[in-house]
Each structure stands twice: as C-alpha cells, then as structure tokens.
NUSEKE-821267 format. One record per residue (C-alpha): residue in one letter; residue number from 1; x, y, z. Coordinates in Angstrom, 2 decimals, decimal comma, padded with zeros to 5 digits. Each point is the difference from the previous one (the first is absolute). Example, Ala and Ser with C-alpha at 12.3 -4.5 7.8 and 13.67 -1.06 7.14 Angstrom:
<pts>
<pt type="A" seq="1" px="012,30" py="-004,50" pz="007,80"/>
<pt type="S" seq="2" px="001,37" py="003,44" pz="-000,66"/>
</pts>
This chain:
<pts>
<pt type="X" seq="1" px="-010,17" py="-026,05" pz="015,71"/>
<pt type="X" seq="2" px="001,98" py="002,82" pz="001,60"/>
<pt type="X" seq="3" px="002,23" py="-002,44" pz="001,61"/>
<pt type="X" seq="4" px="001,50" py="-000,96" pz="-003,33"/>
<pt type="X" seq="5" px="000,95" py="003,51" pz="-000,11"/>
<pt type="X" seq="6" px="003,77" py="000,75" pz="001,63"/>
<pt type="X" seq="7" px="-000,24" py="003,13" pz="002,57"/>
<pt type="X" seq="8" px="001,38" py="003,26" pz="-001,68"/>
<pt type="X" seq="9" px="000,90" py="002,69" pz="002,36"/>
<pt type="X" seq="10" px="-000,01" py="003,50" pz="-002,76"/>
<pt type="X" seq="11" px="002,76" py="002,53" pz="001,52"/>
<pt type="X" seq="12" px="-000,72" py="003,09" pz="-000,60"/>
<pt type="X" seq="13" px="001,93" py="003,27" pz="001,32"/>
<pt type="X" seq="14" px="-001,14" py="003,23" pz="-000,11"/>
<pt type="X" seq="15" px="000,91" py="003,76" pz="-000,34"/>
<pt type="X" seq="16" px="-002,13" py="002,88" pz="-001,26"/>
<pt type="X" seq="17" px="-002,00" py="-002,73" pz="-002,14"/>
<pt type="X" seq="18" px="-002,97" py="002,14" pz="000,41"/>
<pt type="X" seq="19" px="-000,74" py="000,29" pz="-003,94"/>
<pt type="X" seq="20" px="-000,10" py="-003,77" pz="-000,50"/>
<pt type="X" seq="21" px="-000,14" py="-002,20" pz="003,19"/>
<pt type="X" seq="22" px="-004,34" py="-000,35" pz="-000,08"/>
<pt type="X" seq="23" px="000,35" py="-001,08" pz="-003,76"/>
<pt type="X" seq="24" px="002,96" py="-001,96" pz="001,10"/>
<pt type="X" seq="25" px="-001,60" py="-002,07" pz="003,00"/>
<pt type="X" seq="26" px="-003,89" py="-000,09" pz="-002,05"/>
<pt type="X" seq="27" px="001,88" py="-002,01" pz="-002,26"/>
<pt type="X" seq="28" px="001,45" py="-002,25" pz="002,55"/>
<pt type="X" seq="29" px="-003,22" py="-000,50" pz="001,77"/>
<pt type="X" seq="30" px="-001,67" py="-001,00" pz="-003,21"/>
<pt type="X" seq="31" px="002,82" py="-002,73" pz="-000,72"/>
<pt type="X" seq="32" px="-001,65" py="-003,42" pz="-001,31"/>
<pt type="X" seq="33" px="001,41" py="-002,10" pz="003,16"/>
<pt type="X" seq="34" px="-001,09" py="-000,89" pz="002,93"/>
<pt type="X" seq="35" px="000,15" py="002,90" pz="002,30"/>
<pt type="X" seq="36" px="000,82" py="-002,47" pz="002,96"/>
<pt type="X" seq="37" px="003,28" py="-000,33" pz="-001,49"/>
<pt type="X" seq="38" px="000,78" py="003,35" pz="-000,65"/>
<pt type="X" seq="39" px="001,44" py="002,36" pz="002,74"/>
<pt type="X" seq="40" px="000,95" py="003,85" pz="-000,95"/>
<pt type="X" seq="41" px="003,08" py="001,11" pz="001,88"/>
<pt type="X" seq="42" px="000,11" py="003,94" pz="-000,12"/>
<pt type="X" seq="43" px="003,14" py="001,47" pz="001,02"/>
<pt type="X" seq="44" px="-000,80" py="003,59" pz="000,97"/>
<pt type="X" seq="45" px="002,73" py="002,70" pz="000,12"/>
<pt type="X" seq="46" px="-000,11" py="003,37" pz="000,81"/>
<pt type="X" seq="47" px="-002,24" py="001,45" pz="-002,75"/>
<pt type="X" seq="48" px="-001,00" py="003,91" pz="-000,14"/>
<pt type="X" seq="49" px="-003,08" py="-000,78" pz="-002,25"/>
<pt type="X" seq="50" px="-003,21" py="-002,41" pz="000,47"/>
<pt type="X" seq="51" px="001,68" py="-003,23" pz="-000,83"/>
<pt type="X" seq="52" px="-000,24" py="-001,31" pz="004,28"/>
<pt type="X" seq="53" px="-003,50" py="001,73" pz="000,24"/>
<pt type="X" seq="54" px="-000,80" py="-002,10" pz="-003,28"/>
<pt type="X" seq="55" px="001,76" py="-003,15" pz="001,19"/>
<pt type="X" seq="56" px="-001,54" py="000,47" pz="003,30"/>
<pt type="X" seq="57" px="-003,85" py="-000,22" pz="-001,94"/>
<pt type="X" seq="58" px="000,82" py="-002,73" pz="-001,62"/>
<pt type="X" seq="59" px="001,42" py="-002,31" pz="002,93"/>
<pt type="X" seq="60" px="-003,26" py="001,31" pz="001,80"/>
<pt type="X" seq="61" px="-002,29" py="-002,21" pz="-002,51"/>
<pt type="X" seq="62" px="002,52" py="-002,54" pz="-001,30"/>
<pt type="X" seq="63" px="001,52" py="-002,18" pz="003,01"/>
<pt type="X" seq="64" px="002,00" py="-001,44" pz="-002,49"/>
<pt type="X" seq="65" px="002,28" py="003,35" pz="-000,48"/>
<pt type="X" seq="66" px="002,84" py="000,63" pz="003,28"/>
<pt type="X" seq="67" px="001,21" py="002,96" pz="000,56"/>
<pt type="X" seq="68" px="003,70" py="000,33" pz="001,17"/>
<pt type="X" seq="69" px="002,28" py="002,58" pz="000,54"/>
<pt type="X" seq="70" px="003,13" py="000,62" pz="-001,95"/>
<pt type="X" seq="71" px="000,91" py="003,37" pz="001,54"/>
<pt type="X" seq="72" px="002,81" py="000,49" pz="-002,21"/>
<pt type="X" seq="73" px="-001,64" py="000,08" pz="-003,08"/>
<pt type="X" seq="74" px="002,78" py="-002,29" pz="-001,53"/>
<pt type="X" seq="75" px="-002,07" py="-002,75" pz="-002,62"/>
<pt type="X" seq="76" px="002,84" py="-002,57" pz="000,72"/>
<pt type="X" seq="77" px="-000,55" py="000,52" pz="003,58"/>
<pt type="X" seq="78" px="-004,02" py="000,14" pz="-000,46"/>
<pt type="X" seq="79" px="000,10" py="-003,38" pz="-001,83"/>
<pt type="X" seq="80" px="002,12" py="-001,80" pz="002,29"/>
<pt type="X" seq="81" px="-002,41" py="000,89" pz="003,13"/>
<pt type="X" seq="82" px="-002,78" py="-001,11" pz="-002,08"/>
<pt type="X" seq="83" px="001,75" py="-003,45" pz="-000,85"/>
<pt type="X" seq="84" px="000,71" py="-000,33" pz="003,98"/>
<pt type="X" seq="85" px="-003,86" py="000,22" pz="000,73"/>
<pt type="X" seq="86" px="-001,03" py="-001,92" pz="-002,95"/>
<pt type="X" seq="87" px="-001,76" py="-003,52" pz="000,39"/>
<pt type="X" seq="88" px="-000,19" py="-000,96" pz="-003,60"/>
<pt type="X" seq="89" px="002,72" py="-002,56" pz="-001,38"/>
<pt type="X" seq="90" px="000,53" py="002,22" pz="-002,88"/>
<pt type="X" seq="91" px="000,38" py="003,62" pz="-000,37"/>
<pt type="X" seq="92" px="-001,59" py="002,57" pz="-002,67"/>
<pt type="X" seq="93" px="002,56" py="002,65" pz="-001,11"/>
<pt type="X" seq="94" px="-002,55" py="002,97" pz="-000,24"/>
<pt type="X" seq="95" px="-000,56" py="003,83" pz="000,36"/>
<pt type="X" seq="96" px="-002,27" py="003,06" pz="000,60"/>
<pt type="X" seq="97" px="000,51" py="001,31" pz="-003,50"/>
<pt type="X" seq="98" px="-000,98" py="-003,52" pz="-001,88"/>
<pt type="X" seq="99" px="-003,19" py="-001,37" pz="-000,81"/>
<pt type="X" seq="100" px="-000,78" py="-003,52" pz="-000,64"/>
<pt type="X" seq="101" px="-001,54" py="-002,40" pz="-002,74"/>
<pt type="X" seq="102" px="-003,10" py="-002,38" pz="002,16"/>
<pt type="X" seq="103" px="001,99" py="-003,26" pz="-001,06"/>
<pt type="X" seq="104" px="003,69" py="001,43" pz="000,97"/>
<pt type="X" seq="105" px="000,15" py="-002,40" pz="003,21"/>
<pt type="X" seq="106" px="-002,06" py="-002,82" pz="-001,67"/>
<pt type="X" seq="107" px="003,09" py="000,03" pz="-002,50"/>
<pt type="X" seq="108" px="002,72" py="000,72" pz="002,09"/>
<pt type="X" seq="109" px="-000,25" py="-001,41" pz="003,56"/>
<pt type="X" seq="110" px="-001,70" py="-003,13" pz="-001,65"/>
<pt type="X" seq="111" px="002,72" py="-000,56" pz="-002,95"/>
<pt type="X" seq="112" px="002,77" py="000,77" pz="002,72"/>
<pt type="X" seq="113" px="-001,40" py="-003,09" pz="002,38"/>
<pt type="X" seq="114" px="000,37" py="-002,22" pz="-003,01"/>
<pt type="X" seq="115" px="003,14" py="000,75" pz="-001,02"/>
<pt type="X" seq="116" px="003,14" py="-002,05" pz="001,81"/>
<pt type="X" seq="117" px="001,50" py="001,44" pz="002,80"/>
<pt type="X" seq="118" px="002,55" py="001,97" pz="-001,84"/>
<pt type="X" seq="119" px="-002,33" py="002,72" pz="-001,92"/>
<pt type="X" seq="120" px="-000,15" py="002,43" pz="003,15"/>
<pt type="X" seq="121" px="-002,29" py="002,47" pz="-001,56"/>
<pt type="X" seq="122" px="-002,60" py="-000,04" pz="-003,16"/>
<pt type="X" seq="123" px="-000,25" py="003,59" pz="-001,26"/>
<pt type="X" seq="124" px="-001,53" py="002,34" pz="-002,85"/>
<pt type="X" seq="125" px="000,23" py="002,95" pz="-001,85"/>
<pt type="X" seq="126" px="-001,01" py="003,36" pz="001,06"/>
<pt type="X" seq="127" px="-001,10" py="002,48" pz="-002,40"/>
<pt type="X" seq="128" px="-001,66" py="003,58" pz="000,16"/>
<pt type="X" seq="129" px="-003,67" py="000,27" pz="001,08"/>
<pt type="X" seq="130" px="-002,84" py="001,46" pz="-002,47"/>
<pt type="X" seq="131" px="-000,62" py="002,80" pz="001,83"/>
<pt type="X" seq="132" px="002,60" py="002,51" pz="000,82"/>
<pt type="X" seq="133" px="001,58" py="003,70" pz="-000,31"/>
<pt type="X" seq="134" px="001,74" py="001,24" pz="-002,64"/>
<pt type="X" seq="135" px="003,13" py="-000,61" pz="001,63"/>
<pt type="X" seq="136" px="-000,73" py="-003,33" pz="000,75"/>
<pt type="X" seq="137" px="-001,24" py="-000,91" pz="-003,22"/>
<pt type="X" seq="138" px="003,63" py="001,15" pz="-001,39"/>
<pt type="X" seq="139" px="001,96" py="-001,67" pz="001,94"/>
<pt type="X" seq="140" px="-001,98" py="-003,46" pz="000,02"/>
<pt type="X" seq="141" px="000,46" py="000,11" pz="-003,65"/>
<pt type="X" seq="142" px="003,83" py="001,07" pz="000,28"/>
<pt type="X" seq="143" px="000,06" py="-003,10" pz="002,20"/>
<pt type="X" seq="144" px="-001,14" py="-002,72" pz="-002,38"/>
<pt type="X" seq="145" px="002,45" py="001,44" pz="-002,82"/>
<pt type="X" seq="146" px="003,25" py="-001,45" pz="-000,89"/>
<pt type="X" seq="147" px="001,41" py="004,04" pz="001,00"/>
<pt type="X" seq="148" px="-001,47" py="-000,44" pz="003,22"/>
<pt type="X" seq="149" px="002,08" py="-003,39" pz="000,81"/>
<pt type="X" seq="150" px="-002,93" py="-002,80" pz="-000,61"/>
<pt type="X" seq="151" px="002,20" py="-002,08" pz="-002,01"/>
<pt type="X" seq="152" px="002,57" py="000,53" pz="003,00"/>
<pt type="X" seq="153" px="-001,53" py="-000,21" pz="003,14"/>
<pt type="X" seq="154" px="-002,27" py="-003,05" pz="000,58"/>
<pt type="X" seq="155" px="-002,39" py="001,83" pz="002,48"/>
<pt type="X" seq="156" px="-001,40" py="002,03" pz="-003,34"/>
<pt type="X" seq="157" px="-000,19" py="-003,38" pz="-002,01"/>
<pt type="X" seq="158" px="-002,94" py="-001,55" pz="-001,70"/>
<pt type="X" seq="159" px="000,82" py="-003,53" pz="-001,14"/>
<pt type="X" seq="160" px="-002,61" py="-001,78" pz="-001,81"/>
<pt type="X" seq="161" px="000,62" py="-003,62" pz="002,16"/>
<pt type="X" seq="162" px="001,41" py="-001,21" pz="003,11"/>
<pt type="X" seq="163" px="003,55" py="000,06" pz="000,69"/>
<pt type="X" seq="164" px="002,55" py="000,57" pz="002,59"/>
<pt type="X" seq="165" px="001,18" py="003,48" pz="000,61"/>
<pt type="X" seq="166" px="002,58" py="001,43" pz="002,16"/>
<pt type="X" seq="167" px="-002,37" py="002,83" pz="001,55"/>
<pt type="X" seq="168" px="-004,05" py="001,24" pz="000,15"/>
<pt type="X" seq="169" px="-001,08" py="002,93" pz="001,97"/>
<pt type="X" seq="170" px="-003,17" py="-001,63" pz="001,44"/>
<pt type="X" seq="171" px="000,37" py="-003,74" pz="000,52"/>
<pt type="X" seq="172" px="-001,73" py="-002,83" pz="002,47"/>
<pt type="X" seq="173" px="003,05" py="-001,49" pz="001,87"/>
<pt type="X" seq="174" px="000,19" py="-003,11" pz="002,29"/>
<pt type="X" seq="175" px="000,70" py="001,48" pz="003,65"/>
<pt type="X" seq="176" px="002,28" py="-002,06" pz="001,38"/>
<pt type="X" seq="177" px="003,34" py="000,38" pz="-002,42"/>
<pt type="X" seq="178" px="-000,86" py="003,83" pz="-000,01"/>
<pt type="X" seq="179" px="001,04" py="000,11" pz="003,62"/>
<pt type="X" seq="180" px="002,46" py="-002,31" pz="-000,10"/>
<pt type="X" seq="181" px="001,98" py="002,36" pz="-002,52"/>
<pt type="X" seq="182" px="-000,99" py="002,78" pz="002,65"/>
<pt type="X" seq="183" px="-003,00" py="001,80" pz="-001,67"/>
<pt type="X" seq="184" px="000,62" py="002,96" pz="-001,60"/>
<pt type="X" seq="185" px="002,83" py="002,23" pz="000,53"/>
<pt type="X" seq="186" px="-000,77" py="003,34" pz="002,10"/>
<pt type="X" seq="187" px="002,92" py="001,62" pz="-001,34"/>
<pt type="X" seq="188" px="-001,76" py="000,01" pz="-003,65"/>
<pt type="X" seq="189" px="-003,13" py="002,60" pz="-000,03"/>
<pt type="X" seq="190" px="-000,29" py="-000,75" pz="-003,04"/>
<pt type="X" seq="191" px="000,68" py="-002,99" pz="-002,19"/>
<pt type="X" seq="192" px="-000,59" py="-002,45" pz="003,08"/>
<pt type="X" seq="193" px="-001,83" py="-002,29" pz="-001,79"/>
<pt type="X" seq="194" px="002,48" py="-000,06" pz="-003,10"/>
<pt type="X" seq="195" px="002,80" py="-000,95" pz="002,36"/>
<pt type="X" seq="196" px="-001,89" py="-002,72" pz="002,14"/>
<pt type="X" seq="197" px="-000,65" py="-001,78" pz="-003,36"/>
<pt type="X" seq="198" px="004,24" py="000,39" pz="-000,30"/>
<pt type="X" seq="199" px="000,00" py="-001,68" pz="003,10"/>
<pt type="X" seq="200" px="-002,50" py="-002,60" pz="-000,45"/>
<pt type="X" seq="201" px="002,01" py="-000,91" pz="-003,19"/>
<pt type="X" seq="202" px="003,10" py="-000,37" pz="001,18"/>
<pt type="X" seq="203" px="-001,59" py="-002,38" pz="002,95"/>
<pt type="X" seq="204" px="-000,89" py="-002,25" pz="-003,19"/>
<pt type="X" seq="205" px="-003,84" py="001,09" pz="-000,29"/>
<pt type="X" seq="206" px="-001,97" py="000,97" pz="-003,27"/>
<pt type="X" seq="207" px="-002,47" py="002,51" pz="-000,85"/>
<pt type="X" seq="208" px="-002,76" py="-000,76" pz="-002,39"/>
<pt type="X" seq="209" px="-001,75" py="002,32" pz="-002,01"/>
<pt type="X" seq="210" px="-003,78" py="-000,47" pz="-001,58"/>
<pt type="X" seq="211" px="-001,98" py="002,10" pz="-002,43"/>
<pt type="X" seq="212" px="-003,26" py="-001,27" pz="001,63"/>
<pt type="X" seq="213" px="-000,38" py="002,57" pz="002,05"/>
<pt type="X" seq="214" px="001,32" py="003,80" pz="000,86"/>
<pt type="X" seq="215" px="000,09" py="002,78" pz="002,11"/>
<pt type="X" seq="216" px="-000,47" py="003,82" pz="-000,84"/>
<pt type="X" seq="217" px="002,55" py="002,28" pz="001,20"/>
<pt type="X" seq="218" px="-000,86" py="003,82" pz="000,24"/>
<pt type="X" seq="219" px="003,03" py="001,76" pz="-000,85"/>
<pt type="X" seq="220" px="001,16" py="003,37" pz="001,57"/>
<pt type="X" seq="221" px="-002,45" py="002,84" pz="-000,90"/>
<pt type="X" seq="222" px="002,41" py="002,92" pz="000,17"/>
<pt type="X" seq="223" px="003,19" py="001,07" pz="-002,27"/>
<pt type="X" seq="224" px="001,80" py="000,66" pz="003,67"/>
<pt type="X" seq="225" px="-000,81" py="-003,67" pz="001,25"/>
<pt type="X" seq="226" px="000,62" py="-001,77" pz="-002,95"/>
<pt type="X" seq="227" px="003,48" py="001,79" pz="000,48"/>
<pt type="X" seq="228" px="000,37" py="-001,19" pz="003,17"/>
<pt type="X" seq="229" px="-000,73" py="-003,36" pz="-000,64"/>
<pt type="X" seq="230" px="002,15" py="-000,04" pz="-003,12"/>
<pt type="X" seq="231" px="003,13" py="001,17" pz="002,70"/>
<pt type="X" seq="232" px="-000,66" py="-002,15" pz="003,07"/>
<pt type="X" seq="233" px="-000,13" py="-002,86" pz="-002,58"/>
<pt type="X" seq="234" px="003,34" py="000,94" pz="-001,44"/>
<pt type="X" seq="235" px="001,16" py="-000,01" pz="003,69"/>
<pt type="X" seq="236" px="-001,28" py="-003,03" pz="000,67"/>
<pt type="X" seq="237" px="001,18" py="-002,09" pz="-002,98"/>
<pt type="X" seq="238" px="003,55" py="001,22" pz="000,36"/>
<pt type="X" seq="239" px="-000,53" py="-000,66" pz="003,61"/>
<pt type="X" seq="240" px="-001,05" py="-003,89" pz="-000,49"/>
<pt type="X" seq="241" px="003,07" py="-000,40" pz="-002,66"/>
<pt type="X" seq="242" px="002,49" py="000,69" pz="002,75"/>
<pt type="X" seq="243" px="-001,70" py="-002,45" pz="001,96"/>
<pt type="X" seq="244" px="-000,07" py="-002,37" pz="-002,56"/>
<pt type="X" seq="245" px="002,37" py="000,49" pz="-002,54"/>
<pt type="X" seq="246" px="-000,47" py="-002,63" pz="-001,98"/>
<pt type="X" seq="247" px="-003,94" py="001,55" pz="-000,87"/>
<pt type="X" seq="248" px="001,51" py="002,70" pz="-002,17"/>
<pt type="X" seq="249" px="-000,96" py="000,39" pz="-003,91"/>
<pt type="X" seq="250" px="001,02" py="001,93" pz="-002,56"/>
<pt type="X" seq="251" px="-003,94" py="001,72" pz="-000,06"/>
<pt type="X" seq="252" px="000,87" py="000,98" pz="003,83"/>
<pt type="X" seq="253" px="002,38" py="002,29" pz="-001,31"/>
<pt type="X" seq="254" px="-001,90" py="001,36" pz="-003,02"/>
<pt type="X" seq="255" px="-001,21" py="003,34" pz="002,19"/>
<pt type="X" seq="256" px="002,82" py="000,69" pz="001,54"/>
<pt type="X" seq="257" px="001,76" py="-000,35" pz="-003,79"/>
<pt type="X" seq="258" px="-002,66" py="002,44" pz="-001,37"/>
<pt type="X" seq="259" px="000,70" py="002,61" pz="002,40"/>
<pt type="X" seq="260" px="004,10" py="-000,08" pz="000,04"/>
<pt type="X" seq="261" px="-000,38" py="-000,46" pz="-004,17"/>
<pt type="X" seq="262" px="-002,42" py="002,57" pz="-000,18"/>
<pt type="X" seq="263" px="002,70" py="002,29" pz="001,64"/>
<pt type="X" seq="264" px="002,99" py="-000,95" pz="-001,64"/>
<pt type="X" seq="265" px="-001,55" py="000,09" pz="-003,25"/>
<pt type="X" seq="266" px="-001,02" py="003,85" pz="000,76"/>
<pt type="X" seq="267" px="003,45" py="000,99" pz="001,79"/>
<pt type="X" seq="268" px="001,56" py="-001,51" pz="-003,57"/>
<pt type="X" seq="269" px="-002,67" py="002,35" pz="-002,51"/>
<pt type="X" seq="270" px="001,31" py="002,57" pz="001,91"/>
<pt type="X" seq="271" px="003,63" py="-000,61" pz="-000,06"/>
<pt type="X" seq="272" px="-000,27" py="-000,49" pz="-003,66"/>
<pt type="X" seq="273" px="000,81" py="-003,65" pz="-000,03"/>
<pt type="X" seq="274" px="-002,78" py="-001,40" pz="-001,75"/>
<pt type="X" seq="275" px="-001,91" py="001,49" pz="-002,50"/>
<pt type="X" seq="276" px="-003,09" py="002,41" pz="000,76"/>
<pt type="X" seq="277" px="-002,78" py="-001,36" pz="-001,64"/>
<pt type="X" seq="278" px="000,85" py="-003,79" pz="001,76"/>
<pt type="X" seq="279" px="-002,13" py="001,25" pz="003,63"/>
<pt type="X" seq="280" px="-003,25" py="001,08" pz="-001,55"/>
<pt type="X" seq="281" px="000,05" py="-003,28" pz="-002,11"/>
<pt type="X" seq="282" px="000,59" py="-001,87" pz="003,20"/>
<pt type="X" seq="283" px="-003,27" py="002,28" pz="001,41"/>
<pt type="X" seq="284" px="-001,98" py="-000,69" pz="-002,98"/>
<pt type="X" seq="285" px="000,96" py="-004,10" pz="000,67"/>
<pt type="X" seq="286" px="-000,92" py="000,03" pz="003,30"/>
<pt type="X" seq="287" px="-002,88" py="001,94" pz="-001,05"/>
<pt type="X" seq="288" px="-001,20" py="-002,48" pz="-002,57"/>
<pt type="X" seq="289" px="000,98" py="-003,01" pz="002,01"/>
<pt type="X" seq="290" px="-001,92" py="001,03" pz="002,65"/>
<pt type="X" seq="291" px="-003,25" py="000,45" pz="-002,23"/>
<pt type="X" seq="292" px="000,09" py="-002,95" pz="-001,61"/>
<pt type="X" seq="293" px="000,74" py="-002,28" pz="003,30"/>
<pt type="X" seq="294" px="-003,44" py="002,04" pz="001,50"/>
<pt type="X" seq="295" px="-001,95" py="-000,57" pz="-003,43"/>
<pt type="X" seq="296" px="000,14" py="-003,86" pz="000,76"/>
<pt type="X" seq="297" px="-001,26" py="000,52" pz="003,27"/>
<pt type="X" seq="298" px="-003,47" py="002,55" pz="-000,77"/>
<pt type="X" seq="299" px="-000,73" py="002,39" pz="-003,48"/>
<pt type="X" seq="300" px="-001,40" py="002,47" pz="002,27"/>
<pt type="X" seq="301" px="001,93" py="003,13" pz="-001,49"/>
<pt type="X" seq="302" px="000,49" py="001,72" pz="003,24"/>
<pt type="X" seq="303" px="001,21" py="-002,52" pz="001,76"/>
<pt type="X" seq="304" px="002,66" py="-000,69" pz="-002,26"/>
<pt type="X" seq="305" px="001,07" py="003,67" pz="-000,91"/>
<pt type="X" seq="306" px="000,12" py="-000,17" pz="003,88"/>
<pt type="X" seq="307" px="001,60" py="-003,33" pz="000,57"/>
<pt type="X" seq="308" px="003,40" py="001,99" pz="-001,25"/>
<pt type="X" seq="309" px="000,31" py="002,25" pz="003,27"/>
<pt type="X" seq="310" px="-000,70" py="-002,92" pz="002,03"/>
<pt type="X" seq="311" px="003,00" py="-002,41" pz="-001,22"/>
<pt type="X" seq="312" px="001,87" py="002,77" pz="000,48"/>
<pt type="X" seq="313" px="-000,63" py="000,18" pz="003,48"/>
<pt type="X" seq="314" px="000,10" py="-003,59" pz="000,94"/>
<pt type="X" seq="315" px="003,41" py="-000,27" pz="-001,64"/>
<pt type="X" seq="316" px="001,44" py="003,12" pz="001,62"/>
<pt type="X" seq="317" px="-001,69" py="-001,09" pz="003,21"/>
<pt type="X" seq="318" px="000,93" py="-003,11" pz="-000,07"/>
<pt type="X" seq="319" px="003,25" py="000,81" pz="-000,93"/>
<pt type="X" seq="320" px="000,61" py="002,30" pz="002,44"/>
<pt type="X" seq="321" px="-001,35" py="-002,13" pz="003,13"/>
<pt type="X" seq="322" px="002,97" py="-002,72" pz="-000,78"/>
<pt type="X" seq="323" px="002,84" py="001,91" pz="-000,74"/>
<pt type="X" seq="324" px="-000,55" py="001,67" pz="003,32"/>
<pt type="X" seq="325" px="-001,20" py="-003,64" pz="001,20"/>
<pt type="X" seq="326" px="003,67" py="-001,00" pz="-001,02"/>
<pt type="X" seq="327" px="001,68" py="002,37" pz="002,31"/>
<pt type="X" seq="328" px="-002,85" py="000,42" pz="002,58"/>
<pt type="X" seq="329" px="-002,74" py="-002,43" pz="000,12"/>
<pt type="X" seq="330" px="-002,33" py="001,40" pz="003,38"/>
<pt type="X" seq="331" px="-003,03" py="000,74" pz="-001,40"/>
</pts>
C-alpha cells in the first residue's frame, strides 16, 4: 500500500542538462513506487540550451515534477530551494545527468525508514551508462580504475555488501537532520554533497551504502569539460580541507604531488642532477600503470590506449584546481 511507502522529495538542479535531462526524468517517472509519494523538485537556472523548454514539457504532463527557479545557477543553492519546497520526509540526492535503476527508491527510501534514527542517508554506486561518446566512454572507464581514484574516493566505489561509508554522490537522506546541519553549503559549487555528508558525520549520523541498487552517471562528453571538472574539483576539495581540516588524506594530495614532482624531477634532468634515462622510465611507468589500471576496467583496445591521455588530465587538472584552491579557493 503506498502508505507504507515514506515520501521522497528527488532534488534535482539544473544547467544546460539538455543532452540528458528526458532520459534522466523517463527514468524517474518509471520508478517502481508509488507515484503518490514521489514529488520531482526541478531547480531551474539560467540555461542557454533546451533544458527549461524540456523541463517545462515534462511538468506540463507530470504534476508530480515542480519547477523552481534557482537563478544563479549554483547546484548547492538549487538543492537547498528544492529541500525548502519539498513535502517528503526524506530527500533523494539526484541530477539531470543521472539515470536511474526502477527499484533505486524501493531500496533506498524503504531500507533508510528501517534503519534507526542515526543512518541519515542509504546510498549507491554510480557508474557510467551503456550508451555514450567516445569521451565519455574514456573517462567512465578512467573512473572505475584504481588510476582514476576508485580505491580512494568512495563516490567511485563498488562494494559487494552493505556497509557504512563516509560519502555517496547520490543518496536518499532523512530531511529533517539535513536542515538542521544547514543543508548544503552555497559557498561549495561543487562538492556540496561531499561536504554535507562531513557535516552530517560530525553531528554523529551514518551513511549506509547498498549494492542493491545504482544509478548511472553520464560523464562529461568533451576533453575541455572533463578539464574543467577535473579543476573546479581540485578547487573544491582544497576548499572543503580548509574548512575542515581534519578531512585531509594523504590521496588529497596525490595531484597536487604529481604536478610539483613532475616539475622538479624535469628542472633536476636538466640541471644534471639525476641521471637522463631516470624521466622516460618514469613516462614509460606511468605509461604502463595507467594501462594496466584501465585493462581491469574494459579490453576494449581503444579505450585503453586512450585511457593514458585521460589520467593525465584528471591528475594535472585535478592537481592544478587545489593548489590554486590552497591559495584561492572562489570558484
């Protein structure tokens, strides 16, 4: 009966999500729960493509879906109107770039009400769709490798059973302790959710994750935004350490280490202080290393002759975003 089913208010904020927001809110609308309890919060900002016109179609036929306006564009800002017009008791982490498995609310809102009060959000993983560009495809696999920071960063994790985690990028969350802790913070563009989940754990709450469901993430379909995303992140996780100082770990400083070593290591070939043929063996590591992390990931020989360029530029991009996060964190 749907009222054994909690109310689950999805939050969803938008910019330029024209390439993915109908397969994104199709799979919502198809969602094996009771539509009653479901209400689609879509935070609109200032988009130059067809994402409002699209949005706009959709609210049309689906009274379920509410428009809002976020005239910044800012997602922290975007999600926290959404959460102030929201009428479900918990609240669905989402976006316009992320599809969604039929059961992902049957797992997560329902496991969440049964758990005790202190689990504040059930999550999942996220991987790569089956469809995208070249680009895409790349990076999804660079992603899921060890090179790409999956052992690292729990947001790329796959675990094979349930267990608590200290963050997940798309996660059901009771509403009530997300606004006492102050929903997310608007001065993060990106990372919000990452440092709510800081914030939620330090107020003595846990965050569960299950394999029984997941969530498909389209990843940036151009060198130049994958770039950007890369930087903004480095920004933003250099950002959240000064915030939080006691977040920081060793793999937080693993870009900005590649770029600094990468330069020392050429300024001392050059000087003649270490020996010639010791830079192209580091190459031909990183090389390798690379390779082999994308090989456990797909066979597809393109992809992982490819993969190479693409670690490259998430390190460096990374890299880059904190140490100028460190000195100058606006993004």
């Amino acid at each position: 009966m749907a009222e054994d089913y909690p109310r689950v208010s999805i939050l969803i904020p938008v910019l330029n999500e024209e390439r993915t927001l109908r397969q994104c809110l199709d799979s919502l609308l198809a969602l094996e729960y009771p539509a009653e309890q479901i209400e689609i919060l879509v935070a609109l900002g200032k988009s130059t493509d067809q994402t409002t016109v699209i949005a706009q179609e959709y609210a049309t036929k689906h009274p379920n879906i509410i428009l809002l306006e976020n005239p910044m564009g800012n997602t922290a800002v975007g999600r926290n109107i959404c959460i102030d017009h929201a009428t479900g008791e918990f609240l669905m982490n989402y976006s316009g770039h992320v599809t969604a498995e039929k059961n992902l609310l049957e797992v997560l809102a329902v496991t969440l009400h049964n758990q005790p009060k202190d689990v504040v959000a059930v999550g999942c993983s996220n991987l790569s769709p089956g469809k995208q560009n070249f680009v895409g495809e790349v990076s999804g696999a660079a992603f899921l490798s060890f090179m790409g920071g999956r052992s690292f960063f729990s947001q790329n994790a796959v675990f094979p059973e349930e267990r608590f985690t200290d963050h997940l990028s798309f996660s059901c969350y009771r509403k009530d302790p997300v606004k006492q802790v102050g929903g997310f913070d608007a001065a993060f563009w990106c990372g919000q959710d990452y440092e709510l989940d800081i914030r939620l754990r330090k107020a003595g709450y846990k965050i569960l994750y299950t394999p029984k469901t997941r969530v498909y993430h389209f990843k940036r379909d151009t060198v130049r935004s994958l770039w950007r995303q890369m930087y903004r992140y480095g920004i933003a996780r250099a950002k959240m350490v000064k915030k939080h100082h006691d977040t920081l770990k060793f793999f937080h400083l693993l870009g900005p280490a590649f770029i600094l070593g990468g330069i020392l290591l050429v300024v001392l070939t050059v000087l003649h202080l270490l020996p010639l043929w010791l830079l192209p063996l580091v190459v031909v590591a990183y090389l390798l290393m690379s390779m082999v992390s994308t090989l456990q990931v797909t066979r597809k020989p393109s992809v992982v002759v490819s993969s190479v360029l693409f670690y490259l530029l998430i390190h460096v991009g990374y890299g880059a975003g904190f140490l100028r996060g460190v000195f100058y964190s606006k993004l």
